[in-house]
C-alpha positions as CSV (number, residue, x, y, z in Angstrom):
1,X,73.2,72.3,106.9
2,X,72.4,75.9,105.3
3,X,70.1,76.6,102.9
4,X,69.8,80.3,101.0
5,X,66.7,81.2,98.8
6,X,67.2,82.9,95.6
7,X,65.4,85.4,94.4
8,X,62.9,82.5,91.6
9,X,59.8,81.6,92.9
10,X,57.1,79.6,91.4
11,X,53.4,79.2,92.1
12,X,52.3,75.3,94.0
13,X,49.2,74.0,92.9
14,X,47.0,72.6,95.2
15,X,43.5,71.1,95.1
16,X,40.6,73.4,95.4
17,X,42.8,76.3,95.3
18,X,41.8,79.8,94.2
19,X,43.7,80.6,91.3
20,X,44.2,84.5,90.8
21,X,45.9,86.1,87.8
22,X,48.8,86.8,90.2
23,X,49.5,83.3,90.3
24,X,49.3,82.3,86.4
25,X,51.4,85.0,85.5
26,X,53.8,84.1,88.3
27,X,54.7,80.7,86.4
28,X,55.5,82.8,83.1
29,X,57.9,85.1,85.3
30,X,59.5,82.0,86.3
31,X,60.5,80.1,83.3
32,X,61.5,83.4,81.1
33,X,63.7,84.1,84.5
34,X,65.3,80.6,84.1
35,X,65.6,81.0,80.5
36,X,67.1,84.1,80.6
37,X,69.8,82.9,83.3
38,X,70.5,80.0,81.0
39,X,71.6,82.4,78.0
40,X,73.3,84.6,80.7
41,X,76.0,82.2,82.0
42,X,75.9,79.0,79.6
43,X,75.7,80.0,76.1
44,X,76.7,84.1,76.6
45,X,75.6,87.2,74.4
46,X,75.7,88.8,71.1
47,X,74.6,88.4,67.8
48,X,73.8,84.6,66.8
49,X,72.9,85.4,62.5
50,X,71.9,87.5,60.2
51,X,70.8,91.7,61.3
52,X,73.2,92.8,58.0
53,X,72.6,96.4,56.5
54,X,72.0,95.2,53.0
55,X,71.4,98.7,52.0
56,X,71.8,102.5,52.4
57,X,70.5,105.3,50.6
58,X,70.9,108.7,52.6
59,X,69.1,108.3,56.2
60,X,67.2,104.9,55.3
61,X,68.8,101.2,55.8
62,X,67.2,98.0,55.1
63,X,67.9,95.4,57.6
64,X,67.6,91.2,57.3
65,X,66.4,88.9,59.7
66,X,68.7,87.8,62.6
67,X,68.8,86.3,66.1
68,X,70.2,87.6,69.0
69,X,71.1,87.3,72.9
70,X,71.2,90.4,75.2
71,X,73.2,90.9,78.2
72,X,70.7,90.2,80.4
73,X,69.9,86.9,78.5
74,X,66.8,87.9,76.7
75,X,66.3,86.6,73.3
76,X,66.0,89.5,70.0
77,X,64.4,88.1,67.1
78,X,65.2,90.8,64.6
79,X,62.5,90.9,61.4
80,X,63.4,92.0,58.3
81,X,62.7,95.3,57.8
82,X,62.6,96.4,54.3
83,X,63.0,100.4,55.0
84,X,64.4,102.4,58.2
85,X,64.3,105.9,57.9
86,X,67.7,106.2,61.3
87,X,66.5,110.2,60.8
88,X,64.0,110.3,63.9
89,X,66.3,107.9,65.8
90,X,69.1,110.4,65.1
91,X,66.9,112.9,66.6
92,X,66.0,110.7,69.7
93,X,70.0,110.5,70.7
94,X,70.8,113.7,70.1
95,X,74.4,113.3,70.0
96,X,75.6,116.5,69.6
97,X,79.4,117.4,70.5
98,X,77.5,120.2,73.2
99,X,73.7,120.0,74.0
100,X,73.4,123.2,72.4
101,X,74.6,122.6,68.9
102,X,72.1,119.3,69.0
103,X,69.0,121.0,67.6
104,X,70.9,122.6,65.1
105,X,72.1,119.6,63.7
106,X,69.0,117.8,63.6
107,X,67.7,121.0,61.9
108,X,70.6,121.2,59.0
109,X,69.6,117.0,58.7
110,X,65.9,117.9,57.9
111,X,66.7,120.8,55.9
112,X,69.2,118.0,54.0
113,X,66.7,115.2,54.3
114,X,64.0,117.4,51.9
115,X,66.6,118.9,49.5
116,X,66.7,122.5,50.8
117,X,70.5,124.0,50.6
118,X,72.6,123.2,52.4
119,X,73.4,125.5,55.9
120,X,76.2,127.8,55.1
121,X,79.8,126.6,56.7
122,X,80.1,129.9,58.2
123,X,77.2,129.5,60.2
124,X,77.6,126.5,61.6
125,X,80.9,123.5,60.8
126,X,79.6,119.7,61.4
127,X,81.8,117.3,60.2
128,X,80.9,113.4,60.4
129,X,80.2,111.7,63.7
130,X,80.8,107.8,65.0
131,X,77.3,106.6,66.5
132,X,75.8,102.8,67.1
133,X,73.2,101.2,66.1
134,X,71.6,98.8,68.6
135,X,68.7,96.7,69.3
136,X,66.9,95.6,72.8
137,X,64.1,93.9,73.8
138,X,61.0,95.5,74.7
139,X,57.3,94.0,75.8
140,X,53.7,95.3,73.7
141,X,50.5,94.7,75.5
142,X,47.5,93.6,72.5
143,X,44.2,92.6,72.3
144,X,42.3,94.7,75.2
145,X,39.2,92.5,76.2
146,X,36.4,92.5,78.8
147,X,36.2,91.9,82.0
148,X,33.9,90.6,84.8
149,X,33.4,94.4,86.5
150,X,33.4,94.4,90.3
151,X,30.1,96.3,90.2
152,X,26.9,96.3,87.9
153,X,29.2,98.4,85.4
154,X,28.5,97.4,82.1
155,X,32.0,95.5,81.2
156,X,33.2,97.4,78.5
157,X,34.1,100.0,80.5
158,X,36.5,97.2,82.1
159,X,39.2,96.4,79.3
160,X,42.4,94.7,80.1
161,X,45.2,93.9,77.2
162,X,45.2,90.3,77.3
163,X,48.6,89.5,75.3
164,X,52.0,90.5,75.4
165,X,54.0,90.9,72.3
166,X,57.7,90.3,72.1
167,X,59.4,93.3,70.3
168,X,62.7,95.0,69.7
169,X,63.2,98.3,69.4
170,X,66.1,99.8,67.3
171,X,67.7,102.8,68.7
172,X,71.2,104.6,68.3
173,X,73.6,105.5,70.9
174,X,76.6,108.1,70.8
175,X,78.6,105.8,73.1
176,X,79.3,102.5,74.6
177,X,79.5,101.3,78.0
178,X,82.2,99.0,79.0
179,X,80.6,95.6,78.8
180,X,80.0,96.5,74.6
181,X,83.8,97.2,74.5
182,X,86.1,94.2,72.9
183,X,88.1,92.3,75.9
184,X,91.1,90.9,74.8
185,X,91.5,86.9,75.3
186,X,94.7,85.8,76.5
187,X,95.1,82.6,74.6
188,X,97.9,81.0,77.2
189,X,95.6,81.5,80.1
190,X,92.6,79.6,78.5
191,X,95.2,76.6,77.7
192,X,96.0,77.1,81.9
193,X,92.6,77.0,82.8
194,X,91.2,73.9,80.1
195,X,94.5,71.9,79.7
196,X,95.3,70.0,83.3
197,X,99.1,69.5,82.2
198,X,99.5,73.2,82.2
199,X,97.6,74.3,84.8
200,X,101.2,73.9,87.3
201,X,102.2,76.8,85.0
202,X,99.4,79.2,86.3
203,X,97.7,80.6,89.4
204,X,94.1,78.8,88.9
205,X,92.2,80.9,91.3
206,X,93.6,83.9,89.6
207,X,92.7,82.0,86.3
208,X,88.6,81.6,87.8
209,X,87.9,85.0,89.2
210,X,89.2,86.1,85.6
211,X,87.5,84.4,83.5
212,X,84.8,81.9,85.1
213,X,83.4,84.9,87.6
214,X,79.1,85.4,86.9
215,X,78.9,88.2,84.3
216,X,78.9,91.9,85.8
217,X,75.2,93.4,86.9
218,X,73.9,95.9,84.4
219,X,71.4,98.2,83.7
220,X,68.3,97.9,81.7
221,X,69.7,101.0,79.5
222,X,72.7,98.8,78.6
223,X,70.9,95.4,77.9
224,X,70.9,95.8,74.3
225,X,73.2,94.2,71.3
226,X,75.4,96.6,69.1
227,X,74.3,95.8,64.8
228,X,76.9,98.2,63.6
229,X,78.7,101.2,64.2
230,X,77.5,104.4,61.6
231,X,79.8,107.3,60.2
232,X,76.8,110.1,60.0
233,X,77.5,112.9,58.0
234,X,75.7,115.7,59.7
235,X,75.9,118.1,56.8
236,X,74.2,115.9,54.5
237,X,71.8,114.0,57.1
238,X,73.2,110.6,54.9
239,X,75.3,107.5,56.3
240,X,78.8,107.8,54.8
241,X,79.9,104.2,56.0
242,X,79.0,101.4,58.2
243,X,81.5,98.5,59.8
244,X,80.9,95.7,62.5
245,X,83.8,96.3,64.5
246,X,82.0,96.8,67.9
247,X,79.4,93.8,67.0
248,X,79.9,90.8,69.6
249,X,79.3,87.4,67.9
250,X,77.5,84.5,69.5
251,X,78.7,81.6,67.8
252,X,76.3,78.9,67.6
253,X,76.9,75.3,68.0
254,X,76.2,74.0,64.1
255,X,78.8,76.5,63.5
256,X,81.5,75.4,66.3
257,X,81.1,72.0,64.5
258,X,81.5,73.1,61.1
259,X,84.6,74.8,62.3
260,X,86.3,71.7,64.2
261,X,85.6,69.6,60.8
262,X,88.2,72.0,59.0
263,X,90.8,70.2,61.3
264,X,89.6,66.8,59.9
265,X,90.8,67.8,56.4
266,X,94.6,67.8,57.2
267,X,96.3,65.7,54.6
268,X,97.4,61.7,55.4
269,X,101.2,61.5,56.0
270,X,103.1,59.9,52.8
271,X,105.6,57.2,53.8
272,X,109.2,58.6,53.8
273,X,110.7,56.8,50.4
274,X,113.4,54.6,50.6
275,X,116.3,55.0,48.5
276,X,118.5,52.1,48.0
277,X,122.3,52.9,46.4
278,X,125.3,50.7,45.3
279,X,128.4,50.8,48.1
280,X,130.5,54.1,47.4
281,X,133.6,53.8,45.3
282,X,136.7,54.7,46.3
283,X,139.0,57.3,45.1
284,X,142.5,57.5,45.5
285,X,143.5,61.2,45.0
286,X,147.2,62.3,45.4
287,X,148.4,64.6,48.3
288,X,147.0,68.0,48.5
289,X,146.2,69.2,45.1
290,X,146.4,73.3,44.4
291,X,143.4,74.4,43.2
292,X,143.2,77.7,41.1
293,X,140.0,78.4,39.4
294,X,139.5,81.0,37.2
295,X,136.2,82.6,36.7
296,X,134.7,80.7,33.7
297,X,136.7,77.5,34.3
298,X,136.8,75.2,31.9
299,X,136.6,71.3,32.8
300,X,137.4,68.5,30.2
301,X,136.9,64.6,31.1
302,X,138.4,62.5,28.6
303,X,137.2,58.9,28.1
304,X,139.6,57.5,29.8
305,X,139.2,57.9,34.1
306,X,141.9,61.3,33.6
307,X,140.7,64.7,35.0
308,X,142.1,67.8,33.7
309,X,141.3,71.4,35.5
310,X,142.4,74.0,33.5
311,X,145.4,75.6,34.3
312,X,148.0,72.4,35.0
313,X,146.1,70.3,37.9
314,X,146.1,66.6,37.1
315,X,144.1,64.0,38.7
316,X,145.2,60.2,38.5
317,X,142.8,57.9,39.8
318,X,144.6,54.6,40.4
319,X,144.0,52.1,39.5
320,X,142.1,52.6,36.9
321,X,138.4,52.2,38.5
322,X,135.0,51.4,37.4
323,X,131.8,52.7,38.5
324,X,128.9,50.9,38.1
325,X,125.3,53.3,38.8
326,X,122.3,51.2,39.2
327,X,119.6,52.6,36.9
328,X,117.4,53.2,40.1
329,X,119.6,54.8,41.7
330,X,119.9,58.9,41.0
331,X,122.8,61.4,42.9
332,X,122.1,65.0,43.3
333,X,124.8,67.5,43.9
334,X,122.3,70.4,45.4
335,X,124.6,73.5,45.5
336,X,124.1,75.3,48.8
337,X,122.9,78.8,48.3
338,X,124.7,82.0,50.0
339,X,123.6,85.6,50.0
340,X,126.1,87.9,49.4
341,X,125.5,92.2,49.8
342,X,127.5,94.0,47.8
343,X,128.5,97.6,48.4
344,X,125.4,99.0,46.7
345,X,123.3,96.7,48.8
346,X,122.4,94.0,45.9
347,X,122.4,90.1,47.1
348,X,124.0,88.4,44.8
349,X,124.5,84.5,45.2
350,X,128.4,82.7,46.1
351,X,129.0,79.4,45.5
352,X,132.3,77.6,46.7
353,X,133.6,73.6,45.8
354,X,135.4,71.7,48.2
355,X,138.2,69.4,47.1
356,X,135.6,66.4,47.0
357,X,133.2,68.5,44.8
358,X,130.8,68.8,47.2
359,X,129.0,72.7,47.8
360,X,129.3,74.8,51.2
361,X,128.3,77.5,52.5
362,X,130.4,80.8,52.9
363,X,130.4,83.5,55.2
364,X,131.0,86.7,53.6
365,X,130.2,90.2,55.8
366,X,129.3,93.3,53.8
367,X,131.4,96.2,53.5
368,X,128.7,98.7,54.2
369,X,127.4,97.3,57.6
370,X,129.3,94.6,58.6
371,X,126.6,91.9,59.1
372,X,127.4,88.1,58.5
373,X,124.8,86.8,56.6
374,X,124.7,82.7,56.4
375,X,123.4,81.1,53.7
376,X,122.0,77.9,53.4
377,X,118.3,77.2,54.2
378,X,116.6,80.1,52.2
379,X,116.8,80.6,48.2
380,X,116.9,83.7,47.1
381,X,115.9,82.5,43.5
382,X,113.1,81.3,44.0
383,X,111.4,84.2,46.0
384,X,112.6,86.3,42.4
385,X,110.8,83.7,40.5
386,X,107.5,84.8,42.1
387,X,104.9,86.4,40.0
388,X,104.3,89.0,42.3
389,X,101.1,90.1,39.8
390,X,100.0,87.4,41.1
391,X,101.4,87.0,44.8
392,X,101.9,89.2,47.4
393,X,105.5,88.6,48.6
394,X,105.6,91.6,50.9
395,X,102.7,90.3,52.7
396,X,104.5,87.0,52.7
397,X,107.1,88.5,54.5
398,X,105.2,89.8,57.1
399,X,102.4,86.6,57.9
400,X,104.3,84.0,60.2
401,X,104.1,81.1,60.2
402,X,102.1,80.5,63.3
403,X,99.3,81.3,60.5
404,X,99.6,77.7,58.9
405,X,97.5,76.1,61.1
406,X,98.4,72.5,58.8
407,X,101.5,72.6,60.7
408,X,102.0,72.0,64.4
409,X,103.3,74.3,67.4
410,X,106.2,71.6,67.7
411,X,106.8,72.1,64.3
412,X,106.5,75.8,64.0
413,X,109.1,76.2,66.4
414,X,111.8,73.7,64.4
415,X,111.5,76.0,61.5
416,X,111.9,79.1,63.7
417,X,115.1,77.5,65.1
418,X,116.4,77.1,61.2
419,X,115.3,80.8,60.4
420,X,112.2,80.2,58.8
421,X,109.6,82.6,60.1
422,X,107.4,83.3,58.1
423,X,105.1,82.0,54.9
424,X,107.6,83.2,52.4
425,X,110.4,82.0,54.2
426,X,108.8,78.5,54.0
427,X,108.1,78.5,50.3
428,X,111.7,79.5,49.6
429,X,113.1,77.0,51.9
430,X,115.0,73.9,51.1
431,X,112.7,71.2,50.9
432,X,115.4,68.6,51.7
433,X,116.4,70.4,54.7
434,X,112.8,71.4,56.0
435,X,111.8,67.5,55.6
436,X,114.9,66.4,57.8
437,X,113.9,69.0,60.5
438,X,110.3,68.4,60.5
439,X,110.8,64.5,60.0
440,X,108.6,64.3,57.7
441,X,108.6,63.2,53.9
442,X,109.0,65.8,51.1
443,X,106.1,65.4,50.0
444,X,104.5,66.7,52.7
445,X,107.0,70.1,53.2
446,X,105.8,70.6,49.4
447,X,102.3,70.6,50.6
448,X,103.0,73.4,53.4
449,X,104.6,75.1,50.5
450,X,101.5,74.8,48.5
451,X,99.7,76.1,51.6
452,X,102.2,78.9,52.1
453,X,102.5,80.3,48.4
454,X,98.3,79.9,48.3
455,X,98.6,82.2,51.6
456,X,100.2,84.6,49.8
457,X,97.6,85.2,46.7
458,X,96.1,88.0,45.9
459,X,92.3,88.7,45.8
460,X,92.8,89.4,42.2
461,X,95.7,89.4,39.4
462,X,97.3,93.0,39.0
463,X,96.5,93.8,35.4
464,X,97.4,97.4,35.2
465,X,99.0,98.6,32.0
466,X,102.9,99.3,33.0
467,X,103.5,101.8,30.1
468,X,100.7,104.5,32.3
469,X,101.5,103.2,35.8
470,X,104.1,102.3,37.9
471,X,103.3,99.1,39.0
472,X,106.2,98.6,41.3
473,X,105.6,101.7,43.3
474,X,101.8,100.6,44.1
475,X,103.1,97.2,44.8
476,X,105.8,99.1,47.4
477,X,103.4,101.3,48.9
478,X,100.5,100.3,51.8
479,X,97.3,100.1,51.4
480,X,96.6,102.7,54.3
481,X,98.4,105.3,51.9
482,X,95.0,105.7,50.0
483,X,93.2,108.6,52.1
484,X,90.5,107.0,54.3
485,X,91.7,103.8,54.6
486,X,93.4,103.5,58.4
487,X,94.4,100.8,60.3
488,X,90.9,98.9,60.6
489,X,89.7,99.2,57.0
490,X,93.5,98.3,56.2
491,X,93.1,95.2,58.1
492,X,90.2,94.5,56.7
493,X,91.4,94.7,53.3
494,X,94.5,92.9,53.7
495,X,92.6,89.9,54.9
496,X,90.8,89.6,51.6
497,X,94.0,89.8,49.7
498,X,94.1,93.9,49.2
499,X,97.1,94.7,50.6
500,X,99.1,97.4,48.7
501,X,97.9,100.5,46.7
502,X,98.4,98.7,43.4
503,X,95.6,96.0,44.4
504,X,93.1,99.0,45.2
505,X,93.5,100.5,42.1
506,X,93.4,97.4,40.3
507,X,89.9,96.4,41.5
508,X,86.7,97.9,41.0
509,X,84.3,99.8,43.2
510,X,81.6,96.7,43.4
511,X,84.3,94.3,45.3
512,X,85.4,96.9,47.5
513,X,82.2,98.5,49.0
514,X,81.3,94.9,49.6
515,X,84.2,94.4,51.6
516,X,84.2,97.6,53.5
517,X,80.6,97.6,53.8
518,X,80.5,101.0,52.1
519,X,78.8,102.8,48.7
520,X,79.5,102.1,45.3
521,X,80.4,106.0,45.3
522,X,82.6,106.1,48.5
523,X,84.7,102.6,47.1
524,X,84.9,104.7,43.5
525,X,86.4,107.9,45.3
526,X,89.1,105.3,47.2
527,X,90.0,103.8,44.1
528,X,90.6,106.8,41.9
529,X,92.4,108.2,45.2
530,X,94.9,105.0,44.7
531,X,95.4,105.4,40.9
532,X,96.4,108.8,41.3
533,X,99.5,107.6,43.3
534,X,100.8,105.5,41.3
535,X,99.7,106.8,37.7
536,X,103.9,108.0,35.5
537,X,103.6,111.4,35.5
């Protein structure tokens, strides 16, 4: 048998012991050890609630209450703070691009700070910096008392702090180390490592060391959470912008619950109908009729059984038959859509009859590239039947399916298989078809559709008047074409339903700051940026 000692110890009581300080603070060392082990490597890091920048004004920030786990396992609890002036912490990190042009910064931001004019550009060019706010864990010793002295010293010249405070102290960093930096999650390899039936698809040792290994040693200096990246404007000693892309969440269990009861709300599958129909009639048609349709035929049914197609064709039905339709019963002849590019590029929808009447599909390939386009499963008219004041069809295009997360993997990849990729392609789909696939009732693919076209909504109806804008053009163009908006803000704005230029102008600057987490001002100068572009000369 081995046995290894780790590096805990606790005090043993004993009988008659003698009991120094040593040895009471010794149990307090142990447990916040354990504790801090437990956080560590059972329920992780990061920011639990709350610690939101509810305001800015130049240099000063008010912050709300939160929680929050360090590295290291320590628990933050973050008060709210009603006013931080981030001027003297600016000044603490010094995060000058060279150490020289540091204290000239910090000078033009108190010379800004007081309302003094501005430095001259020629003298010295700052430009806005990228610096993060953090918070860590830090220990105040209070309430000095007396104690017994070791000589005949009179005892208040013997003072000890008796209490330690838990604190945090806010500072702000010019860079992060590599443990603060987002890790990407392979998806496939968690299934490996949680789901036995696929672990035969995966190395699991490979699988352990990856993602089961004890979390990295660090040092003190790194043991801290990140509250939010800043965009400091050094010529102005003001905070342009904040985001939260660099803050690590630490999702709590209430939450993890709240988030598995969205699965519980999936709809109840509706019985497939049953359809019951009278036995087919038979018709006796003669040998091999020509048909020649012109292009606005003209078909005339007489009262008795006789069909007459414009020019000569003549059908005799013998003998004479009689059809008898129950009044539940109810026949459909659904035309079968085909798309069809012209030479200018245009679809434009075919539709062909067999002898029995029935629709089918053409092939026809386009003159200009040569690609056979099928038609069939998706209809074109009713994507052109979409209020696209209203929905976003471009972002349609672009979501897949996988986003629908209603709808199974298994049946993901079915629609996949019939074309169907993404949210729009779903909504335009024939139901009939989809349902067969899917085995499911209709009234279910109509609810994915529901789901789908409710995917595709914007954050708010384009109203803009088309006589002084050009509507189309800012529904055409990307929301990252407004200057200052890149790929993260766009993102981030195309998750809340702001996805082209016309949708930016179309707001107003209250909805956007709150979603970018940036001034009234700064939202006001993106919005007038985006009716610019598409404001009719």
């Amino acid at each position: 048998m081995a046995i290894f000692t780790s590096n805990f110890k606790r005090p043993r009581y004993f009988d008659r012991q003698q009991l120094r300080a040593d040895d009471l603070n010794l149990e307090q060392q142990y447990l916040n050890q354990r504790n801090r082990q437990l956080n560590r490597h059972l329920h992780g890091w990061g920011i639990a609630c709350g610690v939101l920048i509810e305001s800015i004004e130049r240099s000063l920030i008010s912050l709300s209450e939160g929680y929050a786990v360090t590295p290291l396992g320590d628990a933050l609890h973050i008060p709210d703070i009603d006013e931080l002036d981030l001027l003297p912490l600016l000044k603490a990190a010094a995060c000058g691009d060279d150490a020289v042009d540091c204290e000239a910064d910090i000078a033009a931001i108190e010379e800004a700070a007081v309302g003094r004019a501005a430095v001259e550009k020629d003298r010295i060019e700052f430009g806005a910096k990228q610096l993060y706010l953090v918070a860590l864990p830090v220990e105040r010793a209070t309430e000095a008392r007396t104690g017994v002295p070791e000589d005949c010293g009179h005892p208040g010249n013997n003072l000890e702090f008796s209490r330690v405070c838990d604190a945090v102290c806010l500072q702000i960093v010019c860079d992060l180390p590599a443990i603060h930096k987002t890790k990407k999650i392979e998806c496939d390899d968690l299934r490996g490592l949680f789901c036995p039936e696929k672990r035969e698809q995966f190395e699991l040792e490979a699988l352990l060391k990856n993602y089961l290994s004890c979390p990295p040693a660090i040092s003190d200096a790194e043991n801290y959470v990140v509250i939010a990246r800043l965009n400091v404007s050094y010529d102005g000693g003001s905070i342009d912008s904040i985001d939260y892309e660099n803050r690590r969440l630490l999702i709590s269990t209430q939450m993890m619950q709240e988030y598995l009861s969205c699965f519980c709300d999936a709809p109840t599958p509706t019985p497939t109908p049953t359809f019951t129909t009278t036995p087919t009639p038979t018709f006796t048609i003669k040998p091999t009729p020509t048909f020649t349709i012109e292009p606005t035929p003209t078909f005339t049914i007489k009262p008795t059984p006789t069909f007459t197609i414009e020019p000569t064709p003549t059908f005799t039905i013998k003998p004479t038959p009689t059809f008898t339709i129950e009044p539940t019963a109810t026949f459909t002849i659904r035309p079968t859509s085909t798309r069809t590019f012209l030479p200018t590029g245009r679809p434009t929808s075919t539709r062909t009859f067999l002898p029995t009447g029935r629709p089918t599909d053409i092939f026809i390939v386009t003159p200009t590239d040569g690609v056979v386009i099928a038609g069939g499963i998706i209809d074109e008219s009713v994507i052109a039947g979409i209020d696209v004041m209203t929905y976003d069809t471009v972002r349609g295009a672009k979501t897949s399916i996988d986003e629908l997360i209603l709808l199974s993997d298994a049946g993901q990849g079915k629609l996949k298989e019939m074309g169907v990729n993404s949210i729009l392609d779903l909504y335009a789909a024939d139901t009939e078809e989809v349902a067969e696939k899917l085995g499911v009732s209709e009234v279910q693919v109509a609810e994915h559709k529901d789901n789908a076209l409710e995917s595709m909504k914007r954050a708010e109806v384009i109203n803009l008047d088309t006589n002084e804008f050009d509507v189309s053009k800012g529904l055409s163009l990307p929301v990252e074409e407004v200057n200052d908006i890149g790929r993260v803000r766009g993102e981030k704005l195309s998750r809340a339903g702001y996805a082209s230029v016309a949708d930016i102008a179309n707001t107003n600057s209250t909805n956007l700051a709150k979603i970018l987490s940036i001034s009234e001002s700064h939202a006001g100068a993106l919005i007038e940026d985006a009716v610019s572009k598409v404001r009719k000369l």
